[in-house]
DSSP file (Angstrom, degrees, kcal/mol; ACC not computed):
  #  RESIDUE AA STRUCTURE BP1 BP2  ACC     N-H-->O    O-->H-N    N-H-->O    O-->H-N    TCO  KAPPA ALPHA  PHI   PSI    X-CA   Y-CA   Z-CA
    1    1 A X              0   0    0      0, 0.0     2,-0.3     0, 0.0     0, 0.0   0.000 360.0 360.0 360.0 145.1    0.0    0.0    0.0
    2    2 A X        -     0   0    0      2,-0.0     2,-0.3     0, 0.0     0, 0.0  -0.969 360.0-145.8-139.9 157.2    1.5    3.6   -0.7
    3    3 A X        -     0   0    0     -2,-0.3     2,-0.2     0, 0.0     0, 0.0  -0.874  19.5-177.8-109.8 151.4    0.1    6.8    0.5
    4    4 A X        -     0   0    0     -2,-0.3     2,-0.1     1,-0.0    -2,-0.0  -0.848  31.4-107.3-135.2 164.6    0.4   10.4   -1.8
    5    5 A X     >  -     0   0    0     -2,-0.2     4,-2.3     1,-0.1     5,-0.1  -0.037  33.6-104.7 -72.4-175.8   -0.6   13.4   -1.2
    6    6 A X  H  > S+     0   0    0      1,-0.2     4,-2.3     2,-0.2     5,-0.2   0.968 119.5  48.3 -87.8 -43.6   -3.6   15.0   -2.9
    7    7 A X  H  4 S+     0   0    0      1,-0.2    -1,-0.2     2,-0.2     5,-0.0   0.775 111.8  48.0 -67.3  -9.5   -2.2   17.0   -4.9
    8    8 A X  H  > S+     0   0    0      2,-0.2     4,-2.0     3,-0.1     3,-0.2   0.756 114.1  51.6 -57.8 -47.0    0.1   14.3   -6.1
    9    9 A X  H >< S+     0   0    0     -4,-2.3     3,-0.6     1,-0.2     5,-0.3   0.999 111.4  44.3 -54.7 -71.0   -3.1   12.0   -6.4
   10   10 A X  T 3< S+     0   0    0     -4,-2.3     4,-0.4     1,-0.2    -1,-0.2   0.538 107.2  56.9 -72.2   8.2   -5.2   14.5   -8.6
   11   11 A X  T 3> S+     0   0    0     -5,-0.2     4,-4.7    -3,-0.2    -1,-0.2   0.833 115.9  36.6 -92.8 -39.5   -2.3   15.2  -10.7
   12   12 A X  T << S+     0   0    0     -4,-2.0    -1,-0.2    -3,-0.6    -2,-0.2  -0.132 118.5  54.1 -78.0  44.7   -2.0   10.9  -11.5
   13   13 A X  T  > S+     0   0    0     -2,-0.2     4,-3.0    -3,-0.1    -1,-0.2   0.214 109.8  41.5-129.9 -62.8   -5.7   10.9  -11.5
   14   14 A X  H  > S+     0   0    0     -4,-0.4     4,-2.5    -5,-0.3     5,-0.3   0.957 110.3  58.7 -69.4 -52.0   -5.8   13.7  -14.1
   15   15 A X  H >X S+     0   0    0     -4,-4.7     4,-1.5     1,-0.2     3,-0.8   0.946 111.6  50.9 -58.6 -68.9   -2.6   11.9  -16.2
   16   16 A X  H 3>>S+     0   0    0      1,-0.2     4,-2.1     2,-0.2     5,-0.6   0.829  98.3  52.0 -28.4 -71.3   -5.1    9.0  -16.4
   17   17 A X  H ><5S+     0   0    0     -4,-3.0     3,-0.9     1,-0.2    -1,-0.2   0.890 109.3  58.4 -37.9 -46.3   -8.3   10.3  -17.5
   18   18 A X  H <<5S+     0   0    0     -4,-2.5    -1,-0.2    -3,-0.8    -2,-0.2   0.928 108.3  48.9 -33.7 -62.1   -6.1   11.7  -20.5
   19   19 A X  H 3<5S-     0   0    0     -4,-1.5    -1,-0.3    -5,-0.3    -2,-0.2   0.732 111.9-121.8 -66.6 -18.7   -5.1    8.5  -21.1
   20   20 A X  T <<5S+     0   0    0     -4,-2.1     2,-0.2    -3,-0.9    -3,-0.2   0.868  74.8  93.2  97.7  41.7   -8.1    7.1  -21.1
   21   21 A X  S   <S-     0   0    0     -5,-0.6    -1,-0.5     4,-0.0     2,-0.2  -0.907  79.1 -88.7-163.0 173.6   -7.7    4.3  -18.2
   22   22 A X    >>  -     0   0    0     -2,-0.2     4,-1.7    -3,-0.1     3,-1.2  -0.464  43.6-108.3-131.3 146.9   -8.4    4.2  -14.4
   23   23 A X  H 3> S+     0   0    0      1,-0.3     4,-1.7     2,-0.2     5,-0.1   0.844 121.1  59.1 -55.8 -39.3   -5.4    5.5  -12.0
   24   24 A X  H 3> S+     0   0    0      2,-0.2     4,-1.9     1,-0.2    -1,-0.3   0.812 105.2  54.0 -78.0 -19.4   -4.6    1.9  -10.6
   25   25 A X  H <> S+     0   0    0     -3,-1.2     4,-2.3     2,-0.2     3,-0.5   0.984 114.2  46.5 -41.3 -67.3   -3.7    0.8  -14.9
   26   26 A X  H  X>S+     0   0    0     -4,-1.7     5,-0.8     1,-0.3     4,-0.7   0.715 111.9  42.4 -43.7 -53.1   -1.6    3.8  -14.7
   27   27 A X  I  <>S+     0   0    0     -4,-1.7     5,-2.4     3,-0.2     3,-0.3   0.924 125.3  40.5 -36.2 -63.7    0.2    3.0  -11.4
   28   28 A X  I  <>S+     0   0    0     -4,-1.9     5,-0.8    -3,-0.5    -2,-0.2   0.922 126.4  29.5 -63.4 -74.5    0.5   -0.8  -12.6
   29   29 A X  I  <5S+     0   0    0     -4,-2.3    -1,-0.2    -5,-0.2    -3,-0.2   0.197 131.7  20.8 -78.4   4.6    1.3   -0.3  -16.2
   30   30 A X  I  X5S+     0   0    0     -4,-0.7     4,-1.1    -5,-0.4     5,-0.2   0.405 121.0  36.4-133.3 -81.0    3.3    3.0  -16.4
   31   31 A X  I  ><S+     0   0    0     -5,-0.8     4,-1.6     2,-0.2    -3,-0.2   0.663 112.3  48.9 -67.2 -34.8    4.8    4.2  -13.2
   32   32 A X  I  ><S+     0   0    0     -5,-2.4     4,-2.0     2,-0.2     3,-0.3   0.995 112.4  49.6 -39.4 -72.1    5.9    1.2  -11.4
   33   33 A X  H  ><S+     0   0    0     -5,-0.8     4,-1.0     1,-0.3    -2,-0.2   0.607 115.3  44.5 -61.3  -9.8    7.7   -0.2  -14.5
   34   34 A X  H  X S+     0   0    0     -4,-1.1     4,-1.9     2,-0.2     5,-0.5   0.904 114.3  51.9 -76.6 -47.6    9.4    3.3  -15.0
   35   35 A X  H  X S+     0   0    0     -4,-1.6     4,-2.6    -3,-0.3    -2,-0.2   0.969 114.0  43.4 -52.2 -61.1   10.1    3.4  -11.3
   36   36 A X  H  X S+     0   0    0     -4,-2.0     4,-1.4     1,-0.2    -1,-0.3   0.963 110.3  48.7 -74.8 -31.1   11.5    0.2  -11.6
   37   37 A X  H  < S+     0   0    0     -4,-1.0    -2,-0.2    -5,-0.3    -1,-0.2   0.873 113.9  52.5 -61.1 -29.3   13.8    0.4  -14.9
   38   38 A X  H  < S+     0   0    0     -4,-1.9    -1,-0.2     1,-0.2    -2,-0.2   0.896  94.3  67.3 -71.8 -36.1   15.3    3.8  -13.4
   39   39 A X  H  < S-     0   0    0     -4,-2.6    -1,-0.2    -5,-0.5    -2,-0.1   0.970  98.3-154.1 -61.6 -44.6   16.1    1.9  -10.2
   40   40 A X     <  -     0   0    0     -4,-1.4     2,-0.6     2,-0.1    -1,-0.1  -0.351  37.6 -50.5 108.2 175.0   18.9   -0.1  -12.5
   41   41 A X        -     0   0    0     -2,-0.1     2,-0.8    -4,-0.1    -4,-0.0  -0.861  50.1-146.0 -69.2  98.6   20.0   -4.0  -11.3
   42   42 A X        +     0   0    0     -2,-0.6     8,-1.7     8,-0.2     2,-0.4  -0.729  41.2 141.2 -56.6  95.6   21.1   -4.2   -7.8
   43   43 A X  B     -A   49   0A   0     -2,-0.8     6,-0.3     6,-0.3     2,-0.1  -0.991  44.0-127.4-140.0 147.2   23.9   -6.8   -7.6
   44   44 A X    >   -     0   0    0      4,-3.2     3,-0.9    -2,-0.4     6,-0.0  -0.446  41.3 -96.4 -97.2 174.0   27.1   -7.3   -5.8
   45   45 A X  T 3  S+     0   0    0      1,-0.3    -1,-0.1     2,-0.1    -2,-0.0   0.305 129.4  55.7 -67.7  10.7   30.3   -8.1   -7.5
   46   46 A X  T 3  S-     0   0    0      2,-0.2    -1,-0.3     0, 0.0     3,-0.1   0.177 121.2-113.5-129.1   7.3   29.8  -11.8   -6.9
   47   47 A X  S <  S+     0   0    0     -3,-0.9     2,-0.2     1,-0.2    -2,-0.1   0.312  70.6 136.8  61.4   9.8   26.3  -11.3   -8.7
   48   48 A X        -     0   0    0      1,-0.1    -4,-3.2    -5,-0.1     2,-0.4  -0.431  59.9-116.8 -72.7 150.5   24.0  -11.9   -5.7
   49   49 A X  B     -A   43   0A   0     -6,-0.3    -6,-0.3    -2,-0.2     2,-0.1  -0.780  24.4-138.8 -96.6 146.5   21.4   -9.5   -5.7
   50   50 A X        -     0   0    0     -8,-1.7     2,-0.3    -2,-0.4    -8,-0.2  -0.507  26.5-100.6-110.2 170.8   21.4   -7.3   -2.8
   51   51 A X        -     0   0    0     -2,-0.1     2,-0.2     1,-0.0    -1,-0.1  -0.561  36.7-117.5 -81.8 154.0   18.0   -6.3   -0.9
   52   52 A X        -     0   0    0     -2,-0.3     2,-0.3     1,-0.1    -1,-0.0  -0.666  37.7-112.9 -89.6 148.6   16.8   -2.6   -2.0
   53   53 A X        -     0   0    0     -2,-0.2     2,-0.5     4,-0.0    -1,-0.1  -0.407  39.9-146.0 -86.6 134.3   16.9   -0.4    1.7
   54   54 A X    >>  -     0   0    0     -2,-0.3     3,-1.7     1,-0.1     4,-1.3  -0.881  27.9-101.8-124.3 166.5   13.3    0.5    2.6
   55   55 A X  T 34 S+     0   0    0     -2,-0.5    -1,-0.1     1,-0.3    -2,-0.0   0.658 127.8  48.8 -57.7 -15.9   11.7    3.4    4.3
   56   56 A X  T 34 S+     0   0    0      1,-0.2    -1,-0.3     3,-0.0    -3,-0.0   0.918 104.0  62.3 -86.0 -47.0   11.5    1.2    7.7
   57   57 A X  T <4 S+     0   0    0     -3,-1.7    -1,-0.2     2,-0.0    -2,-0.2   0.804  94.4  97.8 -56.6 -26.2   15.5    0.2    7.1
   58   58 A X     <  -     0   0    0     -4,-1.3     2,-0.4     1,-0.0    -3,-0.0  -0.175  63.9-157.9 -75.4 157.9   15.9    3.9    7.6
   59   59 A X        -     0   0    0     -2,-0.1     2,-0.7     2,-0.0    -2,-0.0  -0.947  20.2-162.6-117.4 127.0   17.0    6.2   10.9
   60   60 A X        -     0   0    0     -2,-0.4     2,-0.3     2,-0.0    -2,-0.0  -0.917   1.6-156.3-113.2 126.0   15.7   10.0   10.5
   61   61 A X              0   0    0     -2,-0.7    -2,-0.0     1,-0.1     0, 0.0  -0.881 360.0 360.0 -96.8 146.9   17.1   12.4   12.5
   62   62 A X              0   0    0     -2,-0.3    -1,-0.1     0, 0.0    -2,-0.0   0.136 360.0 360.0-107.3 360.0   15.5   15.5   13.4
């Protein structure tokens, strides 16, 4: 599950309608798979694939 803001929603709400499909196509079929070709291969030199860090793995300082 992901959260956006609203204006982030109604602007991929709005890129849909253009297109003529319902936001979760878009999510599914457009932006994930850019998301994920930009992200590149993660693998160490030894060709294992390493885990991607997630929001949770992170420490925020204030």
């Amino acid at each position: 599950m992901q959260t956006v803001e609203q204006t982030v929603y109604d602007e991929l709400n709005r890129i849909a309608q253009e297109r003529g499909i319902t936001l979760q196509e878009l999510l599914r079929a457009i932006i994930i798979p850019e998301w994920v070709k930009l992200q590149g291969p993660l693998t160490r030199s030894d060709g294992r694939r390493l885990r991607r860090t997630t929001k949770r793995d992170l420490i925020v300082s204030r």
